[in-house]
N, C-alpha and C positions, 0 to 999 in steps of 0.2 A: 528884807533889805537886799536890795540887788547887788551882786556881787562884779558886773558886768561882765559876766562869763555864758557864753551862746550854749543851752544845754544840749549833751548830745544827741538828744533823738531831732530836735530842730536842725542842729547843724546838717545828720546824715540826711534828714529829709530835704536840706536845700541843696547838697549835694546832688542827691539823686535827683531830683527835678532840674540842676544844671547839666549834669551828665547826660541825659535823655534830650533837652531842650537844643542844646548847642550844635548835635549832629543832624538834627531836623530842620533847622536852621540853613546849618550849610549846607545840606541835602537841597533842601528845597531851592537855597539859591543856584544850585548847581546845574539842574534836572530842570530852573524854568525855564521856561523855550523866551526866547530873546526878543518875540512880540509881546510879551506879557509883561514888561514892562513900560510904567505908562510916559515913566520920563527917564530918561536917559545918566544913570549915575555911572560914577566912574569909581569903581573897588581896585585900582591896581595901587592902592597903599596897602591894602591886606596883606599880602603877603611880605613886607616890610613889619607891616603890627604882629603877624606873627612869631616872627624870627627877632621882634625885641621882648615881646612877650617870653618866648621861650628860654631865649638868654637871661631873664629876670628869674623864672621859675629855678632854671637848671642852677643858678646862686645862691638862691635861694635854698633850694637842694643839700649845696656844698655846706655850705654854713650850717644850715640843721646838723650833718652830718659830722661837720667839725664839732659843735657844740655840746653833741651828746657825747661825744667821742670823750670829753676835759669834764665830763659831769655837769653841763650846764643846762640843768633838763628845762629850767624855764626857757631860756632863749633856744632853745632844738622846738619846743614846742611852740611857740614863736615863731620861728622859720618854717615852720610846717603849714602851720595856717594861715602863713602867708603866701606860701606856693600854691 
């Protein structure tokens, strides 16, 4: 009976494969030279995505941090994997 809980050796494994994947990623877009692109896209919301991104995380954050603080270990752990 599935209890809907991600076990932890899956979880740290999607972890590590997003940790690794995500700075390749921006590496790569960073480092490709500006003819190697075959059609012309516009990224100047990125840095808008990441600064709501961030702001969601860092609240994320607090709350866990309030939560555990009042003994509310579900919702800390809740807030955590949701950061």
């Amino acid at each position: 009976m599935s209890t809907g809980k991600i076990p932890e050796r899956s979880a740290n494994l999607l972890i590590g494969i997003t940790s690794v994947a995500v700075p390749l990623v921006v590496a790569a877009l960073l480092f490709m030279p500006k003819s190697a692109t075959a059609v012309s896209v516009n990224l100047d919301f990125l840095p808008g995505l990441n600064a709501v991104i961030n702001s969601a995380v860092t609240l994320l954050l607090v709350a866990g941090f309030l939560f555990v603080r009042q003994g509310k270990v579900q919702l800390h752990r809740t807030m955590m994997l949701s950061a």
